[in-house]
N, C-alpha and C positions, 0 to 999 in steps of 0.2 A: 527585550527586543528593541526599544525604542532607544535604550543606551546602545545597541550596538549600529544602529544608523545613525545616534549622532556622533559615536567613534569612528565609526568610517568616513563620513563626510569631514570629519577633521582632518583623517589624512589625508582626503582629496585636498585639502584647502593646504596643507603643511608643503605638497608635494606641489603646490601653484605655487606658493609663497618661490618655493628656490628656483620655480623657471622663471617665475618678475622678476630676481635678482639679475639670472645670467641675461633676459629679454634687452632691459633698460642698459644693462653695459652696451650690450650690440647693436642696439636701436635701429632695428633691420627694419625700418619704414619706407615707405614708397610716398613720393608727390609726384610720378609718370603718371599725364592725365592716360596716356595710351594702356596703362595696365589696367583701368576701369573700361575698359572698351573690348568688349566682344571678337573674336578672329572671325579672319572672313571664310565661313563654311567653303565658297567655292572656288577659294583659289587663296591656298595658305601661304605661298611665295608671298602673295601683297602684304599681309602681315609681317614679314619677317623683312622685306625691302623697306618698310616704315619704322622696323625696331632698328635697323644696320642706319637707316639714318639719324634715327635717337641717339643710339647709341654712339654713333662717333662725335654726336654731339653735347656727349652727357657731359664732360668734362671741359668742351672748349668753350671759352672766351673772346672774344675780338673788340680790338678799341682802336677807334678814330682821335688822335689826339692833332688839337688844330689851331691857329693861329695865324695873324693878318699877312704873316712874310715869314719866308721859310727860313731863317733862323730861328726866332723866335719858336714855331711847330716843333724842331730840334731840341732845341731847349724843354719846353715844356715835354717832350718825348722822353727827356733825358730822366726830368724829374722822375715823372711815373715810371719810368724803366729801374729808377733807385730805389721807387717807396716799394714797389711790387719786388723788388729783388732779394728783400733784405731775410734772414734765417727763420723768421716767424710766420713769415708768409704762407699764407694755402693756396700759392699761385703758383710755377713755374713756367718761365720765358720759351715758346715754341720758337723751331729752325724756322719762322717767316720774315725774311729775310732778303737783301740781295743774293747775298752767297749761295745762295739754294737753289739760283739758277746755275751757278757754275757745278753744282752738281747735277743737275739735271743732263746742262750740255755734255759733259762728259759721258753719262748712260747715252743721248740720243747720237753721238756724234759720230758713232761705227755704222750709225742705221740712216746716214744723211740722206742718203739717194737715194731712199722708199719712203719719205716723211713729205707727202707730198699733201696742197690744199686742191679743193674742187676747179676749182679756175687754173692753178700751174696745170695741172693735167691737160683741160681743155684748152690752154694755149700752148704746150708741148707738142698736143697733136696736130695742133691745126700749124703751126711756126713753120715759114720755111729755113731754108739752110742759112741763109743771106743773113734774115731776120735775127736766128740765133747768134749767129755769127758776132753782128753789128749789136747787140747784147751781152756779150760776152768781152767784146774791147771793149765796151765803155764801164764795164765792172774794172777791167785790167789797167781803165787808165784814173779810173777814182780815185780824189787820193786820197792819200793816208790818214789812217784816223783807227778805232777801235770798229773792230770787226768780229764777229762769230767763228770763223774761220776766214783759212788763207782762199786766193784766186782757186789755185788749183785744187782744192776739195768743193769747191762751188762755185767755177766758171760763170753762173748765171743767176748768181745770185737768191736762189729759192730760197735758203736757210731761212733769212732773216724776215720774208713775207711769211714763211712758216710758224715761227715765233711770233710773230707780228697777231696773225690768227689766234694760236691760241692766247695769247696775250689779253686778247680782245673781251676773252671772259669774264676777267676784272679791268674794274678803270684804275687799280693801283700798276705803277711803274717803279723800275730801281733807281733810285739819285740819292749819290753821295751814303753809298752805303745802305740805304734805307729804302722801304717801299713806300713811295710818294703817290699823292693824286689832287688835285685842284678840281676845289667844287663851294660852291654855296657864298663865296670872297673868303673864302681861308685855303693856307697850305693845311693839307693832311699828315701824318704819317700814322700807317698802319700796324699797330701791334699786334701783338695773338701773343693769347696765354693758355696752361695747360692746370688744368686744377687739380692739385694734390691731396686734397680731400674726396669723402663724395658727399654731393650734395645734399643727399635726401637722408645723412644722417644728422641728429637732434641735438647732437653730442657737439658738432661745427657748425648750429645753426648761425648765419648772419656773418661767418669768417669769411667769407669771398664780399660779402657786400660792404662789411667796413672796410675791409683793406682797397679796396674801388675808391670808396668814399672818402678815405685817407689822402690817398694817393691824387684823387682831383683835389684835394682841400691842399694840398700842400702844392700842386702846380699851381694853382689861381691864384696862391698866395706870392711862388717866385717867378712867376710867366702872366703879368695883368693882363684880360682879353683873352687868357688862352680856353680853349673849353675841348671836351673831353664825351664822346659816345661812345659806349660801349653796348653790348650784347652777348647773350650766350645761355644755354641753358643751365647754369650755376645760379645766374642770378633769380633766372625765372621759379628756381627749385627752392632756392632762400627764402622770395618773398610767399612761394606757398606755404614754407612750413609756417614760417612766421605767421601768418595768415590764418594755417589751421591751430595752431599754438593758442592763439590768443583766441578762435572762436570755440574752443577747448574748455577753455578757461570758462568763457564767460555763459558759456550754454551749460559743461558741466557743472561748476561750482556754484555759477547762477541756480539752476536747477535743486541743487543739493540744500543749498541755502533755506531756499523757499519753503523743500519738503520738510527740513528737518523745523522751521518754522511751524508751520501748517502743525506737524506732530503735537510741538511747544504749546501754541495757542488751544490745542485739542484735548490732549492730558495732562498736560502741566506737572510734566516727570522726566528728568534724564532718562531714567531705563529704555523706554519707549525710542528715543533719541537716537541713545546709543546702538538698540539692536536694528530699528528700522536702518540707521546709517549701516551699520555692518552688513546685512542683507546687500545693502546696492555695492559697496566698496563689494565685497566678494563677488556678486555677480558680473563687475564689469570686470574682475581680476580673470575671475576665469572665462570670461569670453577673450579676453585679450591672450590665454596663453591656447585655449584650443584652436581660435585662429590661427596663432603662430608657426603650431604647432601641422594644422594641416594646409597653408600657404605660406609658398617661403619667402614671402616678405608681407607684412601689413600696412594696408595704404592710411593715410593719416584722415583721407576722407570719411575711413572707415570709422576712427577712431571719434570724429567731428558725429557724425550720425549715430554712434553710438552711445555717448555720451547724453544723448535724449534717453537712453536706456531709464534715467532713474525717474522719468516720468511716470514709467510703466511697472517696473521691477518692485517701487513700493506698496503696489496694491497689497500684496498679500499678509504685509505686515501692518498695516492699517486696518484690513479686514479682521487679523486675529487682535489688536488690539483696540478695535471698538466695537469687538463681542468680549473681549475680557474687562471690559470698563464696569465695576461694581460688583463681579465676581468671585470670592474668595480665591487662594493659590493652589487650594484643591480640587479643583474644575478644570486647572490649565489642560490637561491633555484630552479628558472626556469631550473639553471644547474644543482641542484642534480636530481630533475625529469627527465631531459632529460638521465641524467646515469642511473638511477636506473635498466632501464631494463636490460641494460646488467650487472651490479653486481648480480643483486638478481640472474639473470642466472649463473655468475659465486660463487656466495654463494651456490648456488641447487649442482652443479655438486662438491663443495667440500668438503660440509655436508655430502654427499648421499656416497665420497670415504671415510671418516673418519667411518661412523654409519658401513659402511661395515667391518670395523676391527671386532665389535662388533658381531657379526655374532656365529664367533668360540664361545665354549662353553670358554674361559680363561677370570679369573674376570679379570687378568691384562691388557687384551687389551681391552676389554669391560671398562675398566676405562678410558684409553689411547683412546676411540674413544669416550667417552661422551663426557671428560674434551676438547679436540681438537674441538669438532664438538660446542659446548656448547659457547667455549671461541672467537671460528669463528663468531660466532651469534652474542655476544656479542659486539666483534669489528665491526662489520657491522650495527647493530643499534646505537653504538657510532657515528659513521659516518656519519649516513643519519639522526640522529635526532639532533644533537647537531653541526657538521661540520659547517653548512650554520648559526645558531646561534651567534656561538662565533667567527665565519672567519671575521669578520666585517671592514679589513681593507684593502688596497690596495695590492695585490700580483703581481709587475712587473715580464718579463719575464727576469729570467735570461742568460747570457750567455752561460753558462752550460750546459740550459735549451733547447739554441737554437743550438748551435753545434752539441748535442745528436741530437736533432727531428731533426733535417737536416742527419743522417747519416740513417736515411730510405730511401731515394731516391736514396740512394751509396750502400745499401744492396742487395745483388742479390738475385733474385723471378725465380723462377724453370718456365723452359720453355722447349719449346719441341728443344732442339736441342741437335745435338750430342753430345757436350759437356755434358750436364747436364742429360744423358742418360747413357754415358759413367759411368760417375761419381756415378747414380743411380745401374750400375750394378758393379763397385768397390765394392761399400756399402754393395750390396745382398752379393755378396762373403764374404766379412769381416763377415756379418752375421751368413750365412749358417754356416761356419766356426770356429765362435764363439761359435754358439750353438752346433757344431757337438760334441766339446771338453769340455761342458757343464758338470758338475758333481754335485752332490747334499751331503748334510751332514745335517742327523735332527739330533743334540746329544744338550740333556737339559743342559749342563753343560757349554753351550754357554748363560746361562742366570745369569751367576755371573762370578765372577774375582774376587778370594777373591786372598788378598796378600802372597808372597811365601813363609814366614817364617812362617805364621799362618799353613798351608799345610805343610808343614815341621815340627811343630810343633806336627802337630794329627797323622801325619804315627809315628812321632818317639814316642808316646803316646802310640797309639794304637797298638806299635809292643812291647812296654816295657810290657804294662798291658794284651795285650791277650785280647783287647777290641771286640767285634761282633760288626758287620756290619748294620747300619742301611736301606743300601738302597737294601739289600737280605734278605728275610727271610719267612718264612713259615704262613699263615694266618689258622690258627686253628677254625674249626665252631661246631657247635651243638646246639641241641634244647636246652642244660639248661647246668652249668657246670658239674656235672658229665659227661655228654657226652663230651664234651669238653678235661677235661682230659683223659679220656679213649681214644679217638683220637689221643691225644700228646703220648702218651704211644705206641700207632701200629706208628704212625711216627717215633720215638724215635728209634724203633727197624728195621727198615729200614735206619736209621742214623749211626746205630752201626757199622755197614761195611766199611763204607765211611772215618769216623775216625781213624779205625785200617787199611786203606789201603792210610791214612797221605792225602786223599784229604781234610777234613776238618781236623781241628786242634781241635776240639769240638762245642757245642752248647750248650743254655740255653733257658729252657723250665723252663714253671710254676710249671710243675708235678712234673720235680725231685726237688722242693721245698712242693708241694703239691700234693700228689697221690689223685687219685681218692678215692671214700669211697671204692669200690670195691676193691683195688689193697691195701688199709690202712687194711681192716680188712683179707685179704688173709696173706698178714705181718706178721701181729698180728698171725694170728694160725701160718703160721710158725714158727714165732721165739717161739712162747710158745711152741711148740711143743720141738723144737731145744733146748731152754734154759734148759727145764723141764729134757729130757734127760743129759746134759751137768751136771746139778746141782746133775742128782741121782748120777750120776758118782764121780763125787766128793766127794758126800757125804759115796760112799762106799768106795774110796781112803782113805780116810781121817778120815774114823770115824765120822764128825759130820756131824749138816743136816741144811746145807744151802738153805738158802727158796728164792723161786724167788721174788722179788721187784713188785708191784702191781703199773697197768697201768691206764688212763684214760677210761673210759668206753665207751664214744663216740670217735667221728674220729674227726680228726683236718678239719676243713671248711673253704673256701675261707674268708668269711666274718670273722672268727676271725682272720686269719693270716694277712687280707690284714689292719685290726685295729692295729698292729703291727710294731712298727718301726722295726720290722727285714724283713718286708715284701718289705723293700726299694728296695732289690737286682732287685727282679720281678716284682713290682706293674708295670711298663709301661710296661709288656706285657702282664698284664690280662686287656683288652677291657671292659670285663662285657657283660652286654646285650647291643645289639646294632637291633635297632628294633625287631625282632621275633627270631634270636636268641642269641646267647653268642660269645662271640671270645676272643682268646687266641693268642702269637706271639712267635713263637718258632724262636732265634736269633742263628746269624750261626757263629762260632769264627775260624779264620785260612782263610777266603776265598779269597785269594791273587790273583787265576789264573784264570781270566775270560774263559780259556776253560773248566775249572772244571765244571761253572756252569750248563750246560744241565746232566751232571751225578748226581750235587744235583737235580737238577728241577724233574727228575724223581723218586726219592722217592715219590715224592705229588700222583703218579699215584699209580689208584686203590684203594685209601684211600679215605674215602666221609668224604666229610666238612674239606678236606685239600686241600691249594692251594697255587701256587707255585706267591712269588711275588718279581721279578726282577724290580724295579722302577725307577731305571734309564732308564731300556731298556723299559716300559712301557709308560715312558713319552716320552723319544724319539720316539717311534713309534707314539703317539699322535700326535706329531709335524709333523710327515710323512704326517701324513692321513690329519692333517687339512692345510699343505703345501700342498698338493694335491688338497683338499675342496676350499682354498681361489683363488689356481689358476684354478679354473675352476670358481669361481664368476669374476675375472677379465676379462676372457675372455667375461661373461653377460653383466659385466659393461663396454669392449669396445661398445657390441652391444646397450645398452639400452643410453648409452649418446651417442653415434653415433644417436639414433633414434628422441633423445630431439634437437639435432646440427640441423637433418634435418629437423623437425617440423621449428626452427626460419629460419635456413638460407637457406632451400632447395637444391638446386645445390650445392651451393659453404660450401656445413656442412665440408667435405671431409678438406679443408684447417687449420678448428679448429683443427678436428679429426687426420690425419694422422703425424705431428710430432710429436704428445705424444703415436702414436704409435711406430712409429721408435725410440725415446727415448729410450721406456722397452725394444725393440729392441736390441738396439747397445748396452744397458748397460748389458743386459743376455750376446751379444758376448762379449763385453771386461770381464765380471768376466772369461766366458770361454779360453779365451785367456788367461789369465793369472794366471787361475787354482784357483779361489776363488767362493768356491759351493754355491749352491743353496740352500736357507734357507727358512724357514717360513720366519723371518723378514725381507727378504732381497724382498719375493713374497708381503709381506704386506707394503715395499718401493711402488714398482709398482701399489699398490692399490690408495695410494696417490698422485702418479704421473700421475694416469687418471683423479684427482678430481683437482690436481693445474695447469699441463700443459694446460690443454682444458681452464682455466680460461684467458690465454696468447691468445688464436686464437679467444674466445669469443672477447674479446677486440678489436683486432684488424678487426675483421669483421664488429661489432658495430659500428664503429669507420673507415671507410676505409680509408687509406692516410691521418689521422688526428697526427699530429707530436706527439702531446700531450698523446695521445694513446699509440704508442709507448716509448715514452719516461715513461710513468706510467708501461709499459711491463717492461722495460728493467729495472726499479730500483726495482719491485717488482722481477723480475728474479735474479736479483744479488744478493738482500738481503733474498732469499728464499737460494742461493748457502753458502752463508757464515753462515744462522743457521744451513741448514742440514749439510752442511761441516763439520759445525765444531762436531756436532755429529758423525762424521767418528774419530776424538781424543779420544773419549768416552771408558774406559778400558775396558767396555764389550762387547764382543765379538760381539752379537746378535743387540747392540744398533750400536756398526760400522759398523758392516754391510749393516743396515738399512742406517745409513749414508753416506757410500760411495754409497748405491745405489741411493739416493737422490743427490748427487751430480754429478754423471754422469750420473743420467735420465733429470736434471734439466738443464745441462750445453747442451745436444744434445737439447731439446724442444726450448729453447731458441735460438738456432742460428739455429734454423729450421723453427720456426714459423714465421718470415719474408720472408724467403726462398717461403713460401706457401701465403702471401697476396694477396690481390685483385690488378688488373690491376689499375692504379688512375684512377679516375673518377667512376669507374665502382662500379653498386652497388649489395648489396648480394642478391637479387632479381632474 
């Protein structure tokens, strides 16, 4: 029987081997901090209005290329237009451009007479005859020069203040072929690039950032003075992976290192080496392919936190090899039966704290507790099916071996005397007092660390071009798009205030690209009215009889304009349909001063099918509430493994259970002391420290006064201290945290849990 579980777990493992083959080709990885983040239960559109803005962002690029005089800007534009151009490139050149407005005018130029701004309107109605009139010759006596159209398709001139408006959006302009703008003592010119890679594969890690890199190094060198911003979400996706690559590296391998150390200094045998190493190499194999396998992409965050996996993974091959230390090879299996019971119990109690991440609605930790929980499994039936198999050879005890196991008898064991009373009401104080000073911070922005110059790079972008804000803005609804725009329109005009009293700097809505048909043919009678007047006037000034220019008969429609390459400006804030009804995104430009925002928020009020979405502050509150949610399952999951401790060990549960209480304990007081808040990821440390601490008192209960025992504690304890440790290095903010919580709930359980042993002799009975 025991041959046929470890023939079968071979084929488990044969049948992972060839999905890591095809996985690594595809390198189907994710660095969207947005796919670690939860949907919003009560209103799924918002969700999906923040993926359509990702997502049309996933690929694009923009750069500022700049210089003291606009030759020079040209030139230096030229260069990076060469180095970016060339056949190896994972860039290609977008239509932003002059020319793109000549495409533009051509879609808007059948729809002239309904493309009206809020002011033409209200001076249309109010103008009299005279006035139009006396506006209309002095368009007719202008003189010549480049124009939108001729007199008689725009007697008065509207087009070009209409243009003029949307314009207004960006401070780039067309000159000399190119889109120009003047800011900071340099000429600009604007590029946009389109990425022919995707970012978040492994496979083009750092291709979009050399070729940038390139491309300024070779303009600086033929344009002196010339300098070069860019942005976009390629670069921001590069420097994560790069980022999780390397803390991969140094947490995994780091990690690996150590344990397979630790093993070294302990049995002084490759066998040991090798099978403990195979154990973790297959447990992280196969948590990597049943993630895959049930998410269709793996995030690299996942792979960064999972990678602490061999902290944990290696107990059980520690356990079996420091009860097989001085045992003949005819023992091997009689002794992994006799372990089993207490691993499978400390398996239950570690799967059951990892499956509990999964709990919250976030695919990210939902990945983060299969791939952990999966690759636990893993390592543990490596263990019990193949250990006793290939162990075939003599394992003496070493010295190491025995000086360790002899320094349980020298550890001190909590007794009832004053000393150890005293001691225990030190501890309460440090406690009480830890937590009194206790402080909490949910803010999402603790779930990436993007580099400083990239952030330096998008404010001094975004403050050149007058760029909107993607993580404010207004969600537009209605039954079909007409409603929709007629919506953005009473928003629009509750906007108007806010702009003229310099809290926004402006906004960008679908409408003023697309009026509603209602608001297009309202236009339309005005300006024919307006025009028709304007032209008789002239025509009595002047003696002849100028005729007005004849318009399109229908109204300009979503579905043609968005067929439209001029439609580029706004297509990522027309939604469409999105189940039952339509959605629209009105984007907010100037919003610098986070107290401003409750004065925009309240426009959205009394307007139906408008709603206000602050996404930053939305998902940090998410994080509130499920910081709140997981610490209230922790508190379940002290009592429901306290209730599993006392079902095995009755009396003496209390000895497993209580330093992994004190642990979350003293580690809540030290963050408090030392003024480092309270986090989701820091509460979802403590989750794992109920599922790996209790694995430390199991053992030693199992096991009373057994050296071997402890000595499997104590190297599992230190090698679980230096992966989670070294995830305290980790540049993100939310993964350190987790880290240093793991290291100091890891460092109290452990020099507690001897502290709490059984009397010798004496049994858990």
């Amino acid at each position: 029987m025991r041959n046929k579980w470890a023939i079968l777990w071979l084929l488990v493992v044969l049948v992972v081997g060839a999905h890591q083959v095809r996985f690594w080709r595809s390198a189907r990885l994710d660095t969207d901090v947005l796919a670690l983040l939860p949907e919003d239960e009560q209103a799924p559109e918002v969700g999906a209005a923040t993926r359509k803005l990702a997502d049309q962002a996933g690929r694009e690029l923009v750069m500022l290329v700049g210089a003291a005089d606009w030759d020079s800007a040209q030139r230096a534009a030229d260069v990076v237009k060469a180095e970016l151009s060339r056949d190896d490139s994972p860039l290609k050149a977008s239509a932003l451009d002059a020319s793109s407005l000549e495409t533009a005018l051509e879609l808007y130029r059948p729809y002239r007479d309904r493309l009206l701004t809020s002011s033409q309107r209200e001076w249309l109605a109010k103008a009299s005859p005279e006035e139009l009139g006396g506006t209309a010759l002095m368009k007719l006596y202008q003189p010549a020069g480049p124009k939108l159209t001729d007199w008689e398709a725009d007697p008065l001139g509207l087009w070009p203040d209409w243009w003029a408006a949307r314009a207004s959006e960006s401070t780039a302009r067309p000159r000399d072929g190119r889109l120009w703008l003047s800011g900071e003592g340099r000429e600009w010119v604007l590029l946009a690039w389109h990425s022919q890679v995707s970012a978040f594969a492994l496979g083009d890690e750092g291709n979009i950032t050399s070729a940038v890199a390139r491309a300024r190094a070779a303009m600086e060198a033929q344009v002196p003075g010339s300098r070069m911003v860019s942005a976009g979400v390629p670069l921001y996706a590069e420097a994560a992976a790069s980022q999780a690559s390397s803390e991969m590296s140094t947490i995994g391998i780091g990690s690996l290192a150590a344990v397979l150390l630790l093993v070294w200094l302990t049995f002084r045998s490759v066998r040991p080496i090798v099978l403990v190493g195979l154990s973790l190499v297959l447990g992280c194999a196969v948590a990597l392919s049943v993630t895959a396998l049930v998410f269709e992409r793996v995030h690299l965050l996942t792979l960064v936190f999972g990678s602490s996996l061999v902290g944990v993974a290696e107990d059980y091959g520690f356990h079996y090899f420091a009860a097989r230390q001085g045992r003949p090879p005819s023992e091997r299996w009689p002794l992994m039966r006799g372990l089993l019971p207490g691993m499978v119990l400390a398996l239950a109690t570690s799967v059951v704290a990892y499956l509990a991440l999964g709990i919250a609605p976030f695919p990210g930790l939902r990945q983060m507790a299969l791939f952990s929980a999966t690759g636990l499994v893993a390592a543990f039936l490596t263990v019990a099916c193949w250990f006793p198999l290939l162990d075939t050879g003599e394992l003496p005890v070493t010295s190491f071996a025995t000086r360790f196991g002899a320094s349980l008898s020298r550890w001190p064991r909590f007794t009832h005397t004053p000393a150890w009373w005293v001691g225990t009401a030190v501890l309460g104080l440090f406690v009480v007092g830890g937590l009194w000073r206790l402080g909490t911070r949910d803010d999402v922005r603790q779930l990436q660390n993007a580099p400083a110059h990239l952030i330096s790079d998008q404010r001094e972008l975004g403050r050149l071009l007058g760029l909107p804000s993607p993580a404010q803005f207004f969600l537009v609804g209605g039954d079909d798009a007409e409603q929709v725009l007629e919506r953005e329109a009473a928003l629009k005009a509750k906007l108007d205030p806010l702009v003229m009293q310099k809290v926004l700097s402006g906004y960008r809505a679908v409408s003023d690209w697309l009026p509603s048909r209602v608001q297009q043919r309202a236009d339309a009678e005005l300006s024919a009215r307006a025009e028709a007047q304007a032209v008789a006037a002239v025509a009595e000034a002047t003696g002849e009889a100028p005729t007005r220019a004849r318009f399109a008969d229908d109204v300009l429609t979503p579905e043609r304009l968005l067929a439209s390459p001029a439609s580029a400006a706004i297509r990522q804030q027309w939604l469409g349909q999105l189940g039952d009804g339509h959605f629209s995104i009105v984007m907010l430009r100037g919003l610098n001063d986070p107290s401003a925002l409750p004065r925009v928020a309240e426009a959205a009020q009394g307007l139906e099918g408008v709603r206000w979405v602050d996404k930053t502050r939305e998902i940090s509150s998410l994080l509130e509430r499920y910081r709140r949610l997981m610490g209230g399952l922790i508190v379940l999951g002290y009592v429901a493994v306290l209730l599993l401790l006392v079902a095995r060990f009755r009396r003496q549960a209390w000895r497993a259970w209580v330093p992994t209480a004190l642990g979350t304990l003293v580690t809540l007081a030290c963050f408090g002391w030392v003024g480092e808040p309270l986090q989701l990821f820091t509460v979802l440390g403590f989750m794992l420290l109920l599922g790996m601490g209790v694995d430390y008192g199991i053992f030693m209960l199992e096991h009373p006064g057994d050296n071997s025992a402890w000595l499997a504690v104590a190297l599992a304890g230190v090698s679980t201290l230096l992966s989670f440790g070294l995830l305290g290095l980790s540049a993100t903010p939310a993964l350190r945290s987790f880290g240093l919580t793991m290291l100091l709930g890891e460092v109290t359980i452990w020099v507690l849990t001897p502290c709490c042993r059984l009397p010798s002799g004496k049994d858990v009975s």
